[in-house]
C-alpha positions as CSV (number, residue, x, y, z in Angstrom):
1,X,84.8,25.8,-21.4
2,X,81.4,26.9,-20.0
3,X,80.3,24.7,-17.1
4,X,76.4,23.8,-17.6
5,X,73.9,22.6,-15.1
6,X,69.9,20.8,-15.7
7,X,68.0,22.8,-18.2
8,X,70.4,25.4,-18.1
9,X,73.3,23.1,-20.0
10,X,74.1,22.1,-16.0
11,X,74.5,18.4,-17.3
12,X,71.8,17.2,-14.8
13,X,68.6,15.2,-15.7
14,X,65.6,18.2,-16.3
15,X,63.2,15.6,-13.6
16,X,66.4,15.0,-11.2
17,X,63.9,16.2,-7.9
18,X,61.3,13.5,-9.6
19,X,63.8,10.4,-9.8
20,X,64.8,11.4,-6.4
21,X,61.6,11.6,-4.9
22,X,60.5,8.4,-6.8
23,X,63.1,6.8,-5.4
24,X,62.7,7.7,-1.6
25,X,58.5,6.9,-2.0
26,X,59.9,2.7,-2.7
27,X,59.4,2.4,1.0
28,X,56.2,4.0,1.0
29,X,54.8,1.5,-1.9
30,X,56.0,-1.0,0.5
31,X,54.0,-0.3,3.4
32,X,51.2,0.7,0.7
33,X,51.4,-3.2,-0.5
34,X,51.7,-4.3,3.5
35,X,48.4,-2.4,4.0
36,X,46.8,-3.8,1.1
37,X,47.7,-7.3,2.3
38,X,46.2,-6.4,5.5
39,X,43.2,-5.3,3.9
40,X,42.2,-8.8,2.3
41,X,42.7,-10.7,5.0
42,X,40.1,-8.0,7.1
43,X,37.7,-8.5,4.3
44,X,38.4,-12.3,4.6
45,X,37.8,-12.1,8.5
46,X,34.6,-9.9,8.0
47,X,33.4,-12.7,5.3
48,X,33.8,-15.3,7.5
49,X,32.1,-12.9,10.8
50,X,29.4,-13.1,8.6
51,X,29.2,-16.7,8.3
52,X,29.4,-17.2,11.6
53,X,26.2,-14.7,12.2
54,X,24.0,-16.7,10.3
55,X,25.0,-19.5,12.0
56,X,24.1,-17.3,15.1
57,X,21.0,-16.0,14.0
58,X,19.3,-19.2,13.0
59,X,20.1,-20.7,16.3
60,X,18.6,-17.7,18.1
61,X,15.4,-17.9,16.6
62,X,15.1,-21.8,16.8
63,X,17.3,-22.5,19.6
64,X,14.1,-23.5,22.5
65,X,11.5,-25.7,22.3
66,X,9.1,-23.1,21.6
67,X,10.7,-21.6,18.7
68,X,11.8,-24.7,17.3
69,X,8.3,-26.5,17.0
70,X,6.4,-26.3,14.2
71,X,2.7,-27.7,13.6
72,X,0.2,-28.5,10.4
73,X,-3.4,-29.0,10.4
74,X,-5.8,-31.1,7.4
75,X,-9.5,-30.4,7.5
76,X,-11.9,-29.1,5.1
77,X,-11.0,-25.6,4.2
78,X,-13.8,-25.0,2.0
79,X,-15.7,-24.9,5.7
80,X,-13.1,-23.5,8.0
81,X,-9.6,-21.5,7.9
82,X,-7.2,-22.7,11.0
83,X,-4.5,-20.3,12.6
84,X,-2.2,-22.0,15.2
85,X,-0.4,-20.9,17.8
86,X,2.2,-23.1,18.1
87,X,3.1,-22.5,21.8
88,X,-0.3,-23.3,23.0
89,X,-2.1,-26.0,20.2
90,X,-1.3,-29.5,20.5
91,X,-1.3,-32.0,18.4
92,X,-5.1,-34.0,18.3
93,X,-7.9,-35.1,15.9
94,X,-11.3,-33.3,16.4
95,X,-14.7,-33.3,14.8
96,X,-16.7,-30.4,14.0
97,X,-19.8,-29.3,12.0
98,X,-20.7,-25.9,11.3
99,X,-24.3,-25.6,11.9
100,X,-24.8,-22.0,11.1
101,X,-22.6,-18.7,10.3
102,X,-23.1,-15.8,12.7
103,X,-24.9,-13.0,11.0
104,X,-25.6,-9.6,11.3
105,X,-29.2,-7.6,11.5
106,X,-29.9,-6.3,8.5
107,X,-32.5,-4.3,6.3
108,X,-33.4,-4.0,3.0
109,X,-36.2,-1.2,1.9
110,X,-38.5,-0.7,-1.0
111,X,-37.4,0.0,-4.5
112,X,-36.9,3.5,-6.2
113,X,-36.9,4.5,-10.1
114,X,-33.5,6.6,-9.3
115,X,-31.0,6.6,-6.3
116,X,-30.0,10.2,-6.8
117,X,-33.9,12.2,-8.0
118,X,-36.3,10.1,-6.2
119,X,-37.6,11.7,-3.6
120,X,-38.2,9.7,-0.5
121,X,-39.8,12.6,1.5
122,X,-39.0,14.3,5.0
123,X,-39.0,12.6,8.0
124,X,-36.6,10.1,10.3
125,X,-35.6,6.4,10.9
126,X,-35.4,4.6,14.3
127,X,-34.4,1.7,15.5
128,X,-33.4,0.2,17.9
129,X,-30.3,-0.8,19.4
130,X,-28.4,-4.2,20.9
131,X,-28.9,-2.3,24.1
132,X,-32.7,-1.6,23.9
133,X,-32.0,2.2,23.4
134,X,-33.3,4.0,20.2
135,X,-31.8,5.9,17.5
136,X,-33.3,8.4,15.0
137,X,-31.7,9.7,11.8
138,X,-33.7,12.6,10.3
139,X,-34.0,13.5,7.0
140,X,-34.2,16.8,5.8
141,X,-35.4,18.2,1.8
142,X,-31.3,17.5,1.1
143,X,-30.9,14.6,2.0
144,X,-34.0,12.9,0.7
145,X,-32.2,10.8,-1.6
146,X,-31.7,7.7,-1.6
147,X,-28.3,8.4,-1.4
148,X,-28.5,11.4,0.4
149,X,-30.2,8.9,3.8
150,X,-27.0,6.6,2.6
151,X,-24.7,9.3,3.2
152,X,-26.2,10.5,6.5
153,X,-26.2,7.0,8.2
154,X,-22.5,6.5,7.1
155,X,-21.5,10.0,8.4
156,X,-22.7,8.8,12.1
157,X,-19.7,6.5,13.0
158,X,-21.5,6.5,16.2
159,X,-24.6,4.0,15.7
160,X,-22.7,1.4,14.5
161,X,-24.7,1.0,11.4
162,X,-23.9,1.0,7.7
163,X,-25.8,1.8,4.5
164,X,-25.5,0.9,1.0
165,X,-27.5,1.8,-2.3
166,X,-27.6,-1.2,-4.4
167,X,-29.8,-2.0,-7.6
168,X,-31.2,-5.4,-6.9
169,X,-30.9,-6.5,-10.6
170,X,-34.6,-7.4,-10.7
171,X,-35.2,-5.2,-14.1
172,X,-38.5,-3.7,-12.8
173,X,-38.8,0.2,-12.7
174,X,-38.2,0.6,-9.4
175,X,-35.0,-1.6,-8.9
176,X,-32.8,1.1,-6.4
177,X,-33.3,0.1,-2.7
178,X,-31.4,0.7,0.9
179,X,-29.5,-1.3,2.5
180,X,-28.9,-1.4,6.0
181,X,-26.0,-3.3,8.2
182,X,-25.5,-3.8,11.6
183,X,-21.4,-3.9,12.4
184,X,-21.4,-6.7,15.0
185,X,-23.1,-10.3,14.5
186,X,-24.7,-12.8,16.7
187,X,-27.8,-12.8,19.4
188,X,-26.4,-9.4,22.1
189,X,-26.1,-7.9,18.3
190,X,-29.3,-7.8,17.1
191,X,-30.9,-4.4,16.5
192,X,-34.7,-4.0,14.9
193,X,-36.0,-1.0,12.3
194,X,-39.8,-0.7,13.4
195,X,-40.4,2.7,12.7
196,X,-39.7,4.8,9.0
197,X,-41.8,8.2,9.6
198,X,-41.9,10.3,6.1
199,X,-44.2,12.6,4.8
200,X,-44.5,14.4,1.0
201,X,-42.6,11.7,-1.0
202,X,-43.0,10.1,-4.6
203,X,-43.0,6.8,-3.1
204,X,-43.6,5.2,-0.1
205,X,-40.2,4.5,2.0
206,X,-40.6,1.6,4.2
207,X,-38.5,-1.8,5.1
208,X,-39.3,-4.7,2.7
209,X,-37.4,-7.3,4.4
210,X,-35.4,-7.6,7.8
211,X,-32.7,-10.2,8.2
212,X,-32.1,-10.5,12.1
213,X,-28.6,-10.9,14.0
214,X,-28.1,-14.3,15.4
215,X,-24.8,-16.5,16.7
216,X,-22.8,-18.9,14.8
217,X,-23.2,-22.9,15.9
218,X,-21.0,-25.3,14.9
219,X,-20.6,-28.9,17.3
220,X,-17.6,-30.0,18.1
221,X,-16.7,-34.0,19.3
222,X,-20.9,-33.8,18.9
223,X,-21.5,-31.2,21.2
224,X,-23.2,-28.3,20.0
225,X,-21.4,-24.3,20.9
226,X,-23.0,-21.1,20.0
227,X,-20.7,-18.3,19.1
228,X,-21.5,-14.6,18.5
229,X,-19.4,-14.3,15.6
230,X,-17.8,-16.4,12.7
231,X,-14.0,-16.5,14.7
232,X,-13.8,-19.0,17.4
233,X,-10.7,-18.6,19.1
234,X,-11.4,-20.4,22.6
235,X,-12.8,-23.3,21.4
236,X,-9.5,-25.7,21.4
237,X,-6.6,-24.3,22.7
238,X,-4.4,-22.2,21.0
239,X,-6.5,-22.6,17.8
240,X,-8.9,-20.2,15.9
241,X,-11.4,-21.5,13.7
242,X,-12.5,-18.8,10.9
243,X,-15.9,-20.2,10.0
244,X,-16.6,-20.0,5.7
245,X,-19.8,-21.7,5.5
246,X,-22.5,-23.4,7.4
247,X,-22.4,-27.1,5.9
248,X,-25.4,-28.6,8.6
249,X,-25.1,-32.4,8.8
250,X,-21.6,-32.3,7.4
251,X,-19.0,-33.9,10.1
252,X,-15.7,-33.5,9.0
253,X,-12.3,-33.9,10.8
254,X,-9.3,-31.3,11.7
255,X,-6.1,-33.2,12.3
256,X,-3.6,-30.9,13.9
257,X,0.1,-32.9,14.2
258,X,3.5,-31.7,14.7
259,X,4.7,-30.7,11.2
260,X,8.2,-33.0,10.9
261,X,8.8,-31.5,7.3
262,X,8.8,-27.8,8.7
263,X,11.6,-28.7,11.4
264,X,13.5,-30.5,9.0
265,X,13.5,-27.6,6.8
266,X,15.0,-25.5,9.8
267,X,17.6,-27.8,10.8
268,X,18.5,-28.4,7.3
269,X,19.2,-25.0,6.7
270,X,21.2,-24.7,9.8
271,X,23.1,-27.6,8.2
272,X,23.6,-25.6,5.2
273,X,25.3,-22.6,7.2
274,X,27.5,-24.6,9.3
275,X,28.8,-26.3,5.6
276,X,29.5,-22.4,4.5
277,X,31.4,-22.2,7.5
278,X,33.3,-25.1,7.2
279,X,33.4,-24.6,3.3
280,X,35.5,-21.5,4.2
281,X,38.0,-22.8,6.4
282,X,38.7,-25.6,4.0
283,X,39.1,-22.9,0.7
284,X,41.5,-21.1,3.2
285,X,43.5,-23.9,4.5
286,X,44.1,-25.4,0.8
287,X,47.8,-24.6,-0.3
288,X,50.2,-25.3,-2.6
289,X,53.6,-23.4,-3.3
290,X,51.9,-20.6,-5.5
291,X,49.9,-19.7,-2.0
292,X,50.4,-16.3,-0.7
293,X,49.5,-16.8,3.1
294,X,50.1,-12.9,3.8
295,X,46.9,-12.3,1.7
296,X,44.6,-14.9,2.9
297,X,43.9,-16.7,6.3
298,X,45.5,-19.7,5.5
299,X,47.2,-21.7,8.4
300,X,45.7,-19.1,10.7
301,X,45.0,-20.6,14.2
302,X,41.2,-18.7,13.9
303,X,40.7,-21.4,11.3
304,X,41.4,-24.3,13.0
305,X,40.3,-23.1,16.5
306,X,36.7,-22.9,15.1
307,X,36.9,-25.5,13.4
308,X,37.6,-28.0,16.0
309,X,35.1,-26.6,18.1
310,X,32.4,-27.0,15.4
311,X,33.1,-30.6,15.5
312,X,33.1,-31.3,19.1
313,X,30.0,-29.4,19.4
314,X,28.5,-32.1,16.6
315,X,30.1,-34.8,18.8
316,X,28.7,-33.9,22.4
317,X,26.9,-36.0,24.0
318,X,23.4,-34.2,25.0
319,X,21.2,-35.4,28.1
320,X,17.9,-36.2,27.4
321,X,14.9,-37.6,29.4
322,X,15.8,-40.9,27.3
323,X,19.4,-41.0,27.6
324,X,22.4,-39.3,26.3
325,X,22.2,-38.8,22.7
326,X,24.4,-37.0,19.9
327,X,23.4,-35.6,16.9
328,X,25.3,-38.4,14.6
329,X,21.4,-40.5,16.1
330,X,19.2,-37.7,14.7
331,X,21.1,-38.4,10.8
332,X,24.5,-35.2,11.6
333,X,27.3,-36.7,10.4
334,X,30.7,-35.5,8.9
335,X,32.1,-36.3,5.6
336,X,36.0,-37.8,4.2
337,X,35.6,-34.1,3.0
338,X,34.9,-32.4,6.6
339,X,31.4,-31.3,5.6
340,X,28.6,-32.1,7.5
341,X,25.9,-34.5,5.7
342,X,22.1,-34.4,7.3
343,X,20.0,-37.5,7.0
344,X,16.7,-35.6,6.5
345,X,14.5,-39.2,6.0
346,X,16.1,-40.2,9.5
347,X,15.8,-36.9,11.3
348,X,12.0,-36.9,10.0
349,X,11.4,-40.6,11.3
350,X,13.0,-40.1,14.4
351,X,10.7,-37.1,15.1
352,X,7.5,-39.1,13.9
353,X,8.9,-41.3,16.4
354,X,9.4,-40.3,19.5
355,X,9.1,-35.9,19.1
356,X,10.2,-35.1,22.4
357,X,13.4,-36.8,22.0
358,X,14.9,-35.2,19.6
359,X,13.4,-31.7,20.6
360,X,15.7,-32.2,23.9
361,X,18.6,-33.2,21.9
362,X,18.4,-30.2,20.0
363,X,16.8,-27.8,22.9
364,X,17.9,-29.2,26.0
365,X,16.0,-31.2,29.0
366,X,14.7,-29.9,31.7
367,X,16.0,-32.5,34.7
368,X,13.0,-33.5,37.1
369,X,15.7,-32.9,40.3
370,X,15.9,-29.3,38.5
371,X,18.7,-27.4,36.4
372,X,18.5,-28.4,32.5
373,X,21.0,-30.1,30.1
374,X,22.4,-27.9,27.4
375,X,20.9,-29.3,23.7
376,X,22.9,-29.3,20.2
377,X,21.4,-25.3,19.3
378,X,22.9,-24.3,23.3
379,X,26.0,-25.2,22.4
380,X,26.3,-23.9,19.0
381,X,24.8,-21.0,20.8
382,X,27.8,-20.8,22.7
383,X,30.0,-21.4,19.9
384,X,29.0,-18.1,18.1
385,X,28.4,-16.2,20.9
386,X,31.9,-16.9,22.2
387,X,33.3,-16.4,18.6
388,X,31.9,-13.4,17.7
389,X,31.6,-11.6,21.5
390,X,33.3,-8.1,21.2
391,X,36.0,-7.2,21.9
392,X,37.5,-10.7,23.3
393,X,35.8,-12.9,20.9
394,X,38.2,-15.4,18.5
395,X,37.1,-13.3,15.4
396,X,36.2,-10.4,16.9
397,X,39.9,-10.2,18.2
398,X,41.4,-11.5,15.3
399,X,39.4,-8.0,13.5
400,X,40.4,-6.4,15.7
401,X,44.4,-7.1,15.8
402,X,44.6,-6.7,11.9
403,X,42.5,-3.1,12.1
404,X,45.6,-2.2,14.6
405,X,48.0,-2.9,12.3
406,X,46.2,-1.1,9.0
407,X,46.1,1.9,11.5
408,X,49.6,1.6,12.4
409,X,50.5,1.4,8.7
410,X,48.1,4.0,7.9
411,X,50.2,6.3,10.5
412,X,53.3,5.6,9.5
413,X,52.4,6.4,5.8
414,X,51.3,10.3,6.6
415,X,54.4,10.1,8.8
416,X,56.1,9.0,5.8
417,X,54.0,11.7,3.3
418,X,54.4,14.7,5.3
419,X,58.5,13.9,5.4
420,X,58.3,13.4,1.7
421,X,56.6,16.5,0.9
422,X,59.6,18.4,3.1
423,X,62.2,16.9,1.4
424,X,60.7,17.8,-2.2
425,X,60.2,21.2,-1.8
426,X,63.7,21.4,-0.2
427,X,64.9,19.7,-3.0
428,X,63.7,22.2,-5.6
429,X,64.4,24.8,-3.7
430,X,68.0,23.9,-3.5
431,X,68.5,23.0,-7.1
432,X,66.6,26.5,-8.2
433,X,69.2,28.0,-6.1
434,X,71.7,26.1,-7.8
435,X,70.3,26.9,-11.5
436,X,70.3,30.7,-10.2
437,X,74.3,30.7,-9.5
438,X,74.8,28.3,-12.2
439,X,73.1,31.3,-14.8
440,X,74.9,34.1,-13.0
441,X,78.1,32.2,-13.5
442,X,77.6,32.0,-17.1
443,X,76.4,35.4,-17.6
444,X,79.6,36.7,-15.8
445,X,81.8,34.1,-18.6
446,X,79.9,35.9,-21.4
447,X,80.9,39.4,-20.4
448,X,84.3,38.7,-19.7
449,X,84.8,36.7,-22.8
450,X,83.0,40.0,-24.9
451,X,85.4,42.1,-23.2
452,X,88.7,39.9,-24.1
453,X,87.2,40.1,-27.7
454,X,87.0,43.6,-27.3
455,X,90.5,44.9,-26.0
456,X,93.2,46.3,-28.3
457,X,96.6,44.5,-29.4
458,X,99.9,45.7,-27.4
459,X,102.5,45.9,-29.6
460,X,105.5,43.3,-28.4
461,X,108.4,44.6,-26.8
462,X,112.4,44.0,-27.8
């Protein structure tokens, strides 16, 4: 009988280098599923780096007194606009009046049929300046326009003086006329337009009305201020009035108070992260037999390390000019759950109560014998800062150590690859050599079994 081999009748599977190979790459898809594992728990880590961030970030930009603070103003804003600068305006109740708006000098000129064909003649315009000085704008044949002058007072950046073609809407024939603007208002502004000198016009070109610069007044507690423009921005501190409308006789208030809803908003919010942090920890921590710890972070000490120093940070007691306090008196308290819960009604009535109180329990106190106590956003300050410091940080670490061990993986699997790919192409190599000898075996069985067909019969003996 012929002995046979693989394709070649060798009695060996046709894939037998596949199922070899498939069954040394097990340990591969072992440390493929190890990696894997690895990998959630780093996106877990890096989702709860991020909670800890915004946690971070909010305190950062409300963790003084400055930043914190917030303030609201009521008045009549039909008269005045109100900006505040909340590190310089205090809270107080004014009276003001606005006797006049600032204004600029201004000039309007006699009518024209047309703004572009009536011709206004050849000649210049002076006036004169704030300063005293004068300033001529000639007019040549081109420019005799209407909107020719227009264009050649606009193309002078220098003189500080606009123009504008309007139609004055009066219906007669000659309805076109000039307009001419000072940039700056009030009393060191004002300019004059004595002199128009043109010759060979249509019509006669001269100033029909003038409008002169003059400050803005308004009285404040009853005094009476002059301003030179409609912006008064040293008149209480850290406040700037914009100025809509004069309204002379017309006393009206502007309350400016801290604004407790504002704050609340801000601490609420920081409230709000905290929960997603502790929200986290608790999804984590909840197991039952069908858990698979090696996936997620549950039981890990990160968890419970920040979250015991989330509570004593709530729990500290915080120095203030009025005692020690805790946050559990400004309305911060946990839950049976181990959320946090935030009063917002008491917070807001303990600030409309006594503001600087709970500003030092949340900001710190600055001690009359000097240093300062740490407040609640200091120490959750140091809570994120000493969580998330890199490269010695609780979850910066914890990143760090399970990176370590996807690289090691990660190594060990091209280790693994580039021994794999060796051992395949050996593999085929050997069993092509094999096939090869296999096929010259049974070509050599053929011929010798053609040959004992071939041979002639010797004739028996005796």
């Amino acid at each position: 009988m012929g002995i046979s081999f693989g394709s070649i009748n060798t009695g060996l599977p046709k894939d037998i280098v596949q199922q070899i190979m498939k069954a040394e790459r097990i340990p591969l898809q072992k440390m493929e599923t190890r990696k894997a594992k690895h990998g959630e728990k780093l996106a877990l880590v890096d989702q709860l780096v991020a909670l800890v961030e915004a946690v971070r970030k909010d305190v950062n930009a409300n963790g003084n007194a400055k930043s914190l603070r917030e303030l609201s103003w009521n008045t009549r804003e039909d008269i005045v606009g109100v900006t505040l600068d909340k590190n310089v305006a205090q809270p107080g109740n004014y009276q003001l009046e606005v006797v006049q708006l600032a204004q600029k000098s201004s000039a309007i000129t006699s009518g024209f049929e047309d703004p572009d064909d009536s011709y206004v003649g050849v000649g210049f315009i002076q006036f004169y300046m704030p300063d005293g000085s004068t300033k001529d704008i000639y007019v040549d044949s081109d420019h005799s326009s209407l909107k020719g002058i227009s264009k050649l007072i606009n193309s002078d950046q220098s003189n500080g003086l606009t123009a504008n073609v309007i139609n004055d809407g009066s219906g007669t024939d000659n309805p076109w006329k000039l307009i001419m603007t000072f940039e700056e208002t009030g009393d060191a502004a004002r300019a004059e337009y004595p002199y128009f000198y043109f010759v060979d016009g249509i019509n006669d070109f001269y100033i029909e009305q003038e409008r002169p610069a003059h400050d803005a007044k308004i009285k404040l507690d009853g005094f009476e201020i002059e301003l030179p423009s409609n912006k008064a921005e040293n008149i209480i501190p850290g406040v700037t009035l914009d100025l809509k409308k004069a309204a002379p006789g017309e006393e009206f208030g502007l309350q400016i108070d801290e604004d407790a809803a504002k704050i609340t908003e801000k601490v609420q919010t920081l409230v709000d992260e905290l929960n997603g942090v502790i929200s986290f920890i608790k999804e984590q921590n909840t197991l039952d037999e069908k858990s698979d710890t090696s996936r997620t972070l549950g039981g890990d000490l990160i968890l419970q390390t920040l979250e015991t120093r989330i509570r004593s940070t709530v729990f500290k007691d915080i120095e203030t000019k009025f005692g020690f306090r805790r946050m559990g008196d400004l309305g911060l308290t946990f839950q049976r759950d181990g959320s946090l819960s935030f009063e917002s009604k008491k917070f807001e009535k303990q600030l409309s109560d006594n503001y600087e109180m709970v500003a030092q329990t949340l900001t710190g106190y600055f001690k009359p014998e000097g240093g300062k106590s740490l407040g609640f956003m200091e120490h959750l300050k140091d809570l994120t800062n000493t969580a998330l410091r890199d490269p010695d940080g609780l979850l910066k670490s914890r990143k760090r150590s399970i990176r370590t061990r996807i690289d090691q993986i990660d190594r060990r699997i091209e280790t693994k690859e580039r021994m794999l790919e060796t051992k395949e192409k050996n593999l085929k190599n050997k069993f092509a050599r094999l096939e090869g000898t296999i096929s010259r075996i049974q070509t050599q069985g053929a011929g010798l079994a053609a040959l004992g067909a071939q041979a002639p019969s010797l004739p028996q003996l005796g």
